[in-house]
C-alpha positions as CSV (number, residue, x, y, z in Angstrom):
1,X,0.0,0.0,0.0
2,X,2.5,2.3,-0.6
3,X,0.1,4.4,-2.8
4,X,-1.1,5.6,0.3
5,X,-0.2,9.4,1.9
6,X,2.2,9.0,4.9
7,X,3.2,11.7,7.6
8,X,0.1,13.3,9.1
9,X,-3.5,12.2,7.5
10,X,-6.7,12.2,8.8
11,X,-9.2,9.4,8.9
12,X,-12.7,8.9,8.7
13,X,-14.7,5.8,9.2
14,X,-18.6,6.0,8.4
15,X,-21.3,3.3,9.4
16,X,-25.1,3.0,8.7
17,X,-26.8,3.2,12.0
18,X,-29.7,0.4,12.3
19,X,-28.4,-1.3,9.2
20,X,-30.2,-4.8,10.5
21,X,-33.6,-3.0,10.9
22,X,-33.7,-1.6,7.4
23,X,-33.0,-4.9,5.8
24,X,-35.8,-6.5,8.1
25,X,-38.0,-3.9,7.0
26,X,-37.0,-3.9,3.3
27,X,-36.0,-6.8,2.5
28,X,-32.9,-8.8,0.8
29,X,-33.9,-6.4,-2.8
30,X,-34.8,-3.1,-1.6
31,X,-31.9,-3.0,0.9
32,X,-29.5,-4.2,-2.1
33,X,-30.8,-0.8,-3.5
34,X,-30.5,1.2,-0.4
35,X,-27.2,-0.2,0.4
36,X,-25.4,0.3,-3.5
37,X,-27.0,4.5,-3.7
38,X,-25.2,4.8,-0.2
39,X,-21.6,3.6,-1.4
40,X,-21.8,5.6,-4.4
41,X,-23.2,8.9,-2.9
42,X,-20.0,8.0,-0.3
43,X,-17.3,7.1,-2.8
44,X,-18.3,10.2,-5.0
45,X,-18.0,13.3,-2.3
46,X,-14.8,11.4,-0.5
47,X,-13.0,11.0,-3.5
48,X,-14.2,14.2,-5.3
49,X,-12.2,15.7,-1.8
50,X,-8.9,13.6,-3.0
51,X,-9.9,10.8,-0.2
52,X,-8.5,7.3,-0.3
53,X,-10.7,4.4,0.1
54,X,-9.1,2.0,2.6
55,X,-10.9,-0.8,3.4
56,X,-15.0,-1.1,3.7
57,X,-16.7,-3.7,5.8
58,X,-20.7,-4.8,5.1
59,X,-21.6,-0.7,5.4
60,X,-18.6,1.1,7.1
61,X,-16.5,2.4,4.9
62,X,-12.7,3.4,6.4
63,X,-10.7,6.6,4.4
64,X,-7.7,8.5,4.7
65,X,-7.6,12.3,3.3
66,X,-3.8,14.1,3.4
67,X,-5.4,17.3,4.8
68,X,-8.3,17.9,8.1
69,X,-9.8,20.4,6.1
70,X,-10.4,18.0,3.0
71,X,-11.6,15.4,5.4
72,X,-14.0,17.0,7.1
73,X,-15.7,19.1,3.6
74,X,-16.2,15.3,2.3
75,X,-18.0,14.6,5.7
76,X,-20.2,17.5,4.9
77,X,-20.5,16.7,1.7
78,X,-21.5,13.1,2.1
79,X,-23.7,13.7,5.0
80,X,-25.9,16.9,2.5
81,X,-25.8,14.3,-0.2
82,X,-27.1,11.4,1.8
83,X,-29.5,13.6,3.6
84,X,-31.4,15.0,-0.2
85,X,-31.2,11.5,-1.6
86,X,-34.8,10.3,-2.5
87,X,-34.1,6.3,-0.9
88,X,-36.3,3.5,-2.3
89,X,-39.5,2.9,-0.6
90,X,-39.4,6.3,1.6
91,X,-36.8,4.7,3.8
92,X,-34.2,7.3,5.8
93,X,-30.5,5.9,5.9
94,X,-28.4,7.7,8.6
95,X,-25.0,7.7,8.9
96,X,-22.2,8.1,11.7
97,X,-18.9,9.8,10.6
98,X,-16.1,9.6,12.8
99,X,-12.4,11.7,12.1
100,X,-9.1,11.8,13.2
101,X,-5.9,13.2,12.3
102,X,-2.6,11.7,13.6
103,X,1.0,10.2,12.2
104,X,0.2,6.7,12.5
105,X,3.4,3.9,11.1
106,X,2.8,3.2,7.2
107,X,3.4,-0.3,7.0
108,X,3.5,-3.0,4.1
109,X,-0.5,-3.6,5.2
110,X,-1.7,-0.1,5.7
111,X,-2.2,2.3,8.6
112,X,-1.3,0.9,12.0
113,X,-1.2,2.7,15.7
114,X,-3.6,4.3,18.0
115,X,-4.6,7.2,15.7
116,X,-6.6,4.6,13.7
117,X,-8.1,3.1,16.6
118,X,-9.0,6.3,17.6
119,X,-10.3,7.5,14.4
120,X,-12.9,4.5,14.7
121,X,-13.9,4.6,18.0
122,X,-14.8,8.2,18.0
123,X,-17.1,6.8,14.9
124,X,-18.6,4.4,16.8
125,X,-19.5,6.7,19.8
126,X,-21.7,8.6,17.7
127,X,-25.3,8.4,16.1
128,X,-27.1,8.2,12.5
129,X,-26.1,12.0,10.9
130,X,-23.7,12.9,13.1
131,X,-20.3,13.9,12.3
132,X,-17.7,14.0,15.2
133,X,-14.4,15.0,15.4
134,X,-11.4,14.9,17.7
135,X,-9.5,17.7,19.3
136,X,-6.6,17.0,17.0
137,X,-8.7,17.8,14.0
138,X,-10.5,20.7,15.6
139,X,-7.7,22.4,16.2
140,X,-5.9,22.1,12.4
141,X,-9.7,22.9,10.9
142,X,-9.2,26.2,12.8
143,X,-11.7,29.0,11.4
144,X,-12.0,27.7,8.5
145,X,-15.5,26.0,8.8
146,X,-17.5,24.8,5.5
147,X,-20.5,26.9,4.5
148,X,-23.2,26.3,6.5
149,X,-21.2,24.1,9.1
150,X,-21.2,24.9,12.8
151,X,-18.5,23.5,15.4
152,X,-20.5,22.1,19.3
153,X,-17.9,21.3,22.3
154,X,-19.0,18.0,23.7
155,X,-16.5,17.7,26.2
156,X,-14.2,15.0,27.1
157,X,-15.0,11.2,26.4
158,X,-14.0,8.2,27.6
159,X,-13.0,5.9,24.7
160,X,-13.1,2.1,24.9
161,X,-9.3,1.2,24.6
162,X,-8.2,4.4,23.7
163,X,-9.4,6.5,27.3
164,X,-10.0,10.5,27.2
165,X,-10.6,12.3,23.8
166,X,-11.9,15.9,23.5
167,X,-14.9,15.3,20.7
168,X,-16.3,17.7,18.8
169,X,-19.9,17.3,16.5
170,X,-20.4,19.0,13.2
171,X,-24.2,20.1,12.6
172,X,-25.0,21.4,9.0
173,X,-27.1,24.1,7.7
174,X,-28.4,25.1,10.8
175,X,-29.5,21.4,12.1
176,X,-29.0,21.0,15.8
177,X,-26.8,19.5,17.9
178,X,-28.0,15.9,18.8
179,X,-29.5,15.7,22.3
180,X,-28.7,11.6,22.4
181,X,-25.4,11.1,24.5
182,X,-22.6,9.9,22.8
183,X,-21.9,6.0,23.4
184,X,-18.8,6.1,25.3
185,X,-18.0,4.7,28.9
186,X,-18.1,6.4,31.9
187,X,-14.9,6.7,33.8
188,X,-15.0,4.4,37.0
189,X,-14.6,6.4,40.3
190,X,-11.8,5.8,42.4
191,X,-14.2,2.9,44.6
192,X,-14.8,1.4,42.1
193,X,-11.4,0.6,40.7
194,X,-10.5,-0.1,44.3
195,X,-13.3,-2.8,44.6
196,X,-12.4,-4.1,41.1
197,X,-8.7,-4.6,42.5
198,X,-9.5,-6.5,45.4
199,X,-12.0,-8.4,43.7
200,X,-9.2,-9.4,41.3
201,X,-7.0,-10.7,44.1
202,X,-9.7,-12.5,45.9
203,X,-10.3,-14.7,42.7
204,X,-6.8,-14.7,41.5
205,X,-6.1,-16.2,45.4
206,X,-9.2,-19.1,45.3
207,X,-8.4,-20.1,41.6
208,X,-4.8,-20.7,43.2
209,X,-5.6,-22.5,46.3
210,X,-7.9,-24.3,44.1
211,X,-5.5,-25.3,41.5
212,X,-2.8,-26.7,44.4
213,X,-5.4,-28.7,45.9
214,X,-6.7,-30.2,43.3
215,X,-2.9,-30.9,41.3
216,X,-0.6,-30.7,44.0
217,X,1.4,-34.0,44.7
218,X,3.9,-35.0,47.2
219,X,7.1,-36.0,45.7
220,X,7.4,-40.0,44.6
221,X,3.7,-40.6,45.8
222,X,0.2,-40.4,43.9
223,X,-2.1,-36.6,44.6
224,X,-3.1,-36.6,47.9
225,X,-6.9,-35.6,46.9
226,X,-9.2,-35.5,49.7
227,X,-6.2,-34.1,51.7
228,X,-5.9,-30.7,49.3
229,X,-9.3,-30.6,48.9
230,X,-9.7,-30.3,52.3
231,X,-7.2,-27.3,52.4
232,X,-8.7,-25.8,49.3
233,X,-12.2,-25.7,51.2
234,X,-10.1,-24.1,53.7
235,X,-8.4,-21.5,51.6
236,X,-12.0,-20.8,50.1
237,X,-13.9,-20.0,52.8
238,X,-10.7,-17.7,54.4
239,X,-11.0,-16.1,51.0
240,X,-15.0,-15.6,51.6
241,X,-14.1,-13.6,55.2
242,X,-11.9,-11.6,53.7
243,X,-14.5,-10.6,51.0
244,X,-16.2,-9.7,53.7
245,X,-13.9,-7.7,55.9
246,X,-13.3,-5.6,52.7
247,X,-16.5,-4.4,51.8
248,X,-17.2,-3.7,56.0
249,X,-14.0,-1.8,55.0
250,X,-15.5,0.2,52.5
251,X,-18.7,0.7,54.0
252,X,-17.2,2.3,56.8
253,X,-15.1,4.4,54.5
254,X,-18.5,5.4,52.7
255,X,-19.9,6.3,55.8
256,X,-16.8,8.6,57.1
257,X,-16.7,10.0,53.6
258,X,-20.6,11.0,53.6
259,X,-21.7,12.4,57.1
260,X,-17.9,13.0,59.0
């Protein structure tokens, strides 16, 4: 793939959101129809904005555009395009764009690194007609919105593998701002990762006391079974009270941290 741009690009991965509903409700034909006007209407704006088609999956597509500013004008421009299209059978198609702009390693197979990861969780955050982008490509878009295009802060978001991201949505032609939350995880409080921890140990301790009962030998004799499970019941049940001496713990934590 060396035909692809290196050094900084910005990607954009687009999916149709409740694909499996429209085929239910239009069948094996009339989706066929639905699904072909979407990847041309796609194809045409990206690529009329010197995009390059990388890979495309049942109905995401995955692009990569040398310039933010090119990127996010095909976003526009795909999203206007699929919005006016007359679809078969008065069906509405909506689609979630996604975009990110890093230096990700050019390899013999493509893109690789975070910055594509990132590009396609941001994607997958969002809902049908939205675009989103990062802070990365917020900031080299500068002032220099499309027509018609406004910029909304959403805040910081918690990614799935990728953690905190500063996303920003794209509304067009005066459309507002979508009032559905983003689909990103919350950020566990520090009692909860606590709790996690512990609970961690506590099964990582059993599923070893477990193990040594149940394949422990002594040397130049056959297992002594029903003697190690004997201490693994024992090893259990000390693990049990010491479940439960942590979360007396951590109620009385709660409590001091609530009304002291």
């Amino acid at each position: 793939m060396s035909q692809l741009p290196g050094g900084t690009v910005t990607f954009v991965f687009t999916d149709i959101e409740g694909s499996t509903r429209l085929l239910q409700e239009l069948g094996d034909e009339g989706y066929g129809r639905v699904s072909g006007d979407h990847r041309r209407l796609v194809r045409e704006t990206f690529g009329a904005r010197g995009g390059t088609e990388i890979d495309t999956q049942g109905d995401a597509f995955y692009f990569s555009f040398p310039r933010a500013r090119d990127a996010v004008g095909a976003a526009v421009d795909a999203q206007r395009a699929l919005h006016e299209h007359e679809w078969p059978g008065g069906s509405e198609l909506r689609v979630r764009m996604g975009l990110h702009t890093g230096e990700p390693h050019l390899g013999e197979e493509g893109y690789l690194g975070l910055d594509v990861v990132r590009a396609a969780r941001i994607s997958a955050a969002g809902h049908g007609g939205q675009i989103l982008i990062s802070e990365t490509t917020r900031a080299l878009l500068g002032n220099q919105l499309p027509d018609g295009v406004a910029v909304h802060d959403l805040g910081q978001q918690h990614l799935k593998d990728v953690q905190h991201e500063h996303i920003y949505e794209l509304t067009i032609d005066g459309r507002k701002a979508s009032a559905r939350p983003l689909k990103t995880q919350k950020p566990s409080s520090r009692e909860e990762q606590i709790a996690s921890r512990f609970e961690e140990r506590i099964q990582s301790y059993v599923e070893n006391q477990l193990e040594r009962a149940l394949l422990g030998t002594e040397e130049g004799g056959p297992p002594k079974v029903p003697t190690k499970l004997a201490a693994g019941g024992a090893a259990i049940g000390l693990g049990v009270l010491f479940m439960v001496l942590v979360v007396l713990v951590a109620i009385a934590f709660l409590i001091k941290a609530l009304f002291f």
